[in-house]
C-alpha positions as CSV (number, residue, x, y, z in Angstrom):
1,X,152.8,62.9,146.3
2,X,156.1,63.9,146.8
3,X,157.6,67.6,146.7
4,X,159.6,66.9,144.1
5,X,156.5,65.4,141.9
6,X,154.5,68.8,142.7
7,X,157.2,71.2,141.1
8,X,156.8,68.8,138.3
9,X,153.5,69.1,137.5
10,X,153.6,72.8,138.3
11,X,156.5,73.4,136.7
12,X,154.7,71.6,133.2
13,X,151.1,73.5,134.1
14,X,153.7,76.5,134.0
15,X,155.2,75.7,130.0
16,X,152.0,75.0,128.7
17,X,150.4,78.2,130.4
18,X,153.0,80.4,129.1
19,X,153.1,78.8,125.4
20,X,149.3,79.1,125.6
21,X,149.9,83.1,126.6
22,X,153.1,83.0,123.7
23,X,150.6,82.1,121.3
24,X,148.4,84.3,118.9
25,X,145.4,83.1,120.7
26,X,145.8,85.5,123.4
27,X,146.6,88.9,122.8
28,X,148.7,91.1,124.6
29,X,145.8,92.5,127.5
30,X,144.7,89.0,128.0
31,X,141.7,89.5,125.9
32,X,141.7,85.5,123.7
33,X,141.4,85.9,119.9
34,X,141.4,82.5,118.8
35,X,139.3,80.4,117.2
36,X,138.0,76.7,117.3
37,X,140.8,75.8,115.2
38,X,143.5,77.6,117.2
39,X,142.4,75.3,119.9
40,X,142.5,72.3,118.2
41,X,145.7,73.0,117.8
42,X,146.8,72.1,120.7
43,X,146.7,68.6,121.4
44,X,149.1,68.2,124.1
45,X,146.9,69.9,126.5
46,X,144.8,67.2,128.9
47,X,143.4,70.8,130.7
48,X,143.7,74.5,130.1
49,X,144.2,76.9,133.0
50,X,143.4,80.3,132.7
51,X,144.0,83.1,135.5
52,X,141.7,86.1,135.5
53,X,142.2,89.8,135.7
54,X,141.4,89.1,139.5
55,X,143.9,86.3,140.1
56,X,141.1,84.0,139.8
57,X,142.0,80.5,138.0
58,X,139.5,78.9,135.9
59,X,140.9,74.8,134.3
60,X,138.8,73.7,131.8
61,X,139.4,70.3,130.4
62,X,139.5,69.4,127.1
63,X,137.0,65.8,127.6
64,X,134.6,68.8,128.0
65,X,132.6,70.7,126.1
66,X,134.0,73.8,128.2
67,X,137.0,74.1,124.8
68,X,134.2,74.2,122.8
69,X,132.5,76.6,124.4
70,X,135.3,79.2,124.7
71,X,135.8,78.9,121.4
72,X,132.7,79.9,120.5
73,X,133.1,83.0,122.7
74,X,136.1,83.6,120.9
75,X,134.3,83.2,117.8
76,X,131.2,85.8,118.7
77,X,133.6,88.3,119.9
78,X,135.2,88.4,116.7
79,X,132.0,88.6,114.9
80,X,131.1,91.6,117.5
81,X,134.5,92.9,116.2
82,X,133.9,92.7,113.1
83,X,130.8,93.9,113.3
84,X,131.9,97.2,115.2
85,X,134.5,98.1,112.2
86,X,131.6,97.8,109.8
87,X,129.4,100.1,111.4
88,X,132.3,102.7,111.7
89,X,132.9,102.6,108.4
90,X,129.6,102.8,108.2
91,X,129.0,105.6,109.9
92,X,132.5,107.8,108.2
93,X,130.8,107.1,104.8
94,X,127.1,108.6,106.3
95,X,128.6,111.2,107.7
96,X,130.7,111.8,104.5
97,X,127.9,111.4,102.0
98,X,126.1,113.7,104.7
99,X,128.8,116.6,104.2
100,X,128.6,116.3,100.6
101,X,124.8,116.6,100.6
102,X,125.2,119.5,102.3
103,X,127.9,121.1,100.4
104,X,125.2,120.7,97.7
105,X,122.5,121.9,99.1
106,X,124.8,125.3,100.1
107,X,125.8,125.3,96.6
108,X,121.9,125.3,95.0
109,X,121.2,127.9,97.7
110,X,124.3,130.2,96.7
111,X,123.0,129.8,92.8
112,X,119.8,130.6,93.8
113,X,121.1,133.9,95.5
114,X,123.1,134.8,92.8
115,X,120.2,134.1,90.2
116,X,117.7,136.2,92.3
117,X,120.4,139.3,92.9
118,X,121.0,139.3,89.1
119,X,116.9,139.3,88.4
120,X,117.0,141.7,90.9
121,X,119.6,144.2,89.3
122,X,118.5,143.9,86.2
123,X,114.9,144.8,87.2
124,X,116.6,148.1,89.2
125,X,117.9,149.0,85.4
126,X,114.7,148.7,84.0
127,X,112.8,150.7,86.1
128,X,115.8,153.6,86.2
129,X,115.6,153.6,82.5
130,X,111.6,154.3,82.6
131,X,112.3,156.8,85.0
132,X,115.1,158.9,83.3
133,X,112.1,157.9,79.7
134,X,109.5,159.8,82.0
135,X,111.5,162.6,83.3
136,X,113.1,163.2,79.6
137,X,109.1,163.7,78.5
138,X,108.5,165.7,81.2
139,X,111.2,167.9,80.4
140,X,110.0,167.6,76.8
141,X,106.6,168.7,77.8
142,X,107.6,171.6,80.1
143,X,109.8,173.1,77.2
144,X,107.6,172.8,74.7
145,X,105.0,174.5,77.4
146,X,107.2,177.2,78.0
147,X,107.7,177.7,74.2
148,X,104.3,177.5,73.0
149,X,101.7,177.8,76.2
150,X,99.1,175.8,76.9
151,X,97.4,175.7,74.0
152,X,100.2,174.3,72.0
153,X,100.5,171.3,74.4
154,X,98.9,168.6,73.2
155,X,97.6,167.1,76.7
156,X,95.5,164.2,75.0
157,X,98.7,162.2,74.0
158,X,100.8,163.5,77.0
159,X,98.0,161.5,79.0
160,X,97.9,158.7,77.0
161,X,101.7,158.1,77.1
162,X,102.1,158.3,81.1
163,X,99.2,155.5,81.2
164,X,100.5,153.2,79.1
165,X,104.3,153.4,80.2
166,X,102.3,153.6,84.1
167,X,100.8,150.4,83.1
168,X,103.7,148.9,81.6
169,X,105.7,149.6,84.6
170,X,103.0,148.0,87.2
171,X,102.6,145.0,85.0
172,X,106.8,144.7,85.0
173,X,106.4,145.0,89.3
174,X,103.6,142.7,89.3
175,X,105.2,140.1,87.5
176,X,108.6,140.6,89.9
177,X,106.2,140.3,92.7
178,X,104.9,137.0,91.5
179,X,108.1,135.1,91.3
């Protein structure tokens, strides 16, 4: 072969290696995204040459099954890709339905508080109004002791009345102590 027969063949190996990189079915770091069809497409190519990342270069013809194989790469690393955005979506929506669980959870806990501090207040008021009930007897007793001695007091009922509102009052704690 002659010189001049050489630059033409490399100079056509050249054209269809650069329309080949021109086209969508490389992308711009060299990683192919093309399908099957994409190279079908391209008829006027006997042989494809491809150089690696290492200045390795790889011809595959097309009376081959080596087309046919790329393409099917091709075709699982777009699954692959696919794939990967699913599972990030995926995982934003977990992680999202996570924080909302969460946020519920924190909620029912906070109304829980609240609930218990209320029960809680409200059982303080009860038993500060049975104490200021007692100590206005007791100041009831000692003036009418005072007034009358102790043979006016009537000690029976006295007794009676600090069980029963003693009684009360435990039965009101034991019940708070149960919940």
């Amino acid at each position: 072969m002659s010189a001049e027969q050489e630059m033409s063949q490399m100079r056509d190996q050249l054209l269809a290696n650069a329309s080949l990189l021109a086209s969508p079915a490389l992308s711009r770091v060299g990683s192919m995204r093309a399908s099957q069809r994409n190279l079908s497409e391209l008829p006027s190519l006997s042989h494809l040459s491809l150089a690696g990342p290492d200045g390795q270069s790889v011809t595959l013809s097309s009376a081959s099954s080596d087309l046919d194989q790329v393409a099917l790469i091709l075709q699982q690393q777009q699954m692959i890709n696919e794939l990967r955005t699913k599972l990030e979506q995926h995982q934003r929506e977990n992680g999202r339905l996570k924080a909302i669980m969460d946020a519920n959870s924190m909620i029912e806990s906070l109304d829980k508080r609240t609930s218990i501090r209320a029960f809680e207040a409200q059982r303080v008021q009860e038993l500060e109004l049975a104490y200021s009930k007692l100590k206005a007897e007791l100041d009831r007793l000692m003036e009418e002791k005072a007034e009358n001695g102790y043979e006016g007091m009537n000690f029976r009922s006295l007794f009676e009345k600090t069980i029963e509102e003693n009684d009360r009052l435990v039965g009101i704690d034991l019940n708070c102590d149960s919940l």
